[in-house]
C-alpha positions in Angstrom: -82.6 -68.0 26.2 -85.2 -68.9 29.3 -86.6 -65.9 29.2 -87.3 -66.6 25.6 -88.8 -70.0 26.1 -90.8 -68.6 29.5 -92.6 -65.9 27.4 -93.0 -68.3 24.5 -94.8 -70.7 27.0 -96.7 -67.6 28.2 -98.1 -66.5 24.9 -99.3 -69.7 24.2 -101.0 -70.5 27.6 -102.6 -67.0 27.0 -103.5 -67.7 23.6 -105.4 -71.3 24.7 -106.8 -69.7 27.3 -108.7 -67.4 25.7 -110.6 -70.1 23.9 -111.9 -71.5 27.6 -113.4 -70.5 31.0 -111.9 -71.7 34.2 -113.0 -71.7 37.6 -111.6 -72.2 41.4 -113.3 -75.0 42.6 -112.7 -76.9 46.0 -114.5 -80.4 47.2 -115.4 -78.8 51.1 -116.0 -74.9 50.3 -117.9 -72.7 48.6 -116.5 -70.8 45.9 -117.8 -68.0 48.3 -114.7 -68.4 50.2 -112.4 -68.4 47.5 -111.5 -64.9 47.8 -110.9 -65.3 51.3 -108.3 -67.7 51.1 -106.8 -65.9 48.0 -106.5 -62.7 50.3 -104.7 -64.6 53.1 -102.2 -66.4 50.3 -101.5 -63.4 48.9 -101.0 -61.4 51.9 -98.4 -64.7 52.8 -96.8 -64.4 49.3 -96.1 -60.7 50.2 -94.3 -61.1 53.5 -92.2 -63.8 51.6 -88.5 -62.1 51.5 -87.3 -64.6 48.4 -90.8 -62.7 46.4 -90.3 -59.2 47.4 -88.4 -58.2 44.2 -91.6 -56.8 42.2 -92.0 -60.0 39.5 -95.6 -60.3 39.2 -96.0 -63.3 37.6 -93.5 -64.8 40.5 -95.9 -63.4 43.1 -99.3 -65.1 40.8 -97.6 -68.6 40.6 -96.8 -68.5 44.7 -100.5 -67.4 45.1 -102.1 -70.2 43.1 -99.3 -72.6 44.6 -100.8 -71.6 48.5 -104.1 -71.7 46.7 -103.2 -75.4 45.9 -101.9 -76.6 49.0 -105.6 -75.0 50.3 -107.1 -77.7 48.6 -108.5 -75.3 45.9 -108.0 -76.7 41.9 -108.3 -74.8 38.6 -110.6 -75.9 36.4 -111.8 -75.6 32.9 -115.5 -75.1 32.4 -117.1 -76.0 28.9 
């Protein structure tokens, strides 16, 4: 039943989404950097024994939560 709801909730993220562009933005960096620090979460993420099963989308949601702690934010563009 969660797994129903979870791709449910998915889908319809994906399907707004699509309607909008979004950016990483951060109040003291360039987005220049942005690919830096999403390298270094990810590369923490990996080493992470709780995320080494294989889920991707596990492994995205970690990234973009180290990506938030780094004082990045996602936001929608017009």
């Amino acid at each position: 039943m969660r797994v129903g709801i979870l791709g449910l909730l998915i889908i319809a993220w994906s399907l707004l989404s699509a309607c909008s562009s979004t950016e990483w933005v951060h109040p003291n960096k360039p987005s220049s950097e942005f690919i830096t620090d999403y390298n270094r979460c990810e590369s923490i993420v990996l080493k992470d024994p709780k995320l080494q099963q294989g889920n991707k989308l596990m492994l995205a949601n970690a990234t973009e939560r180290c990506l938030q702690k780094e004082g990045w934010r996602l936001i929608e563009q017009p």
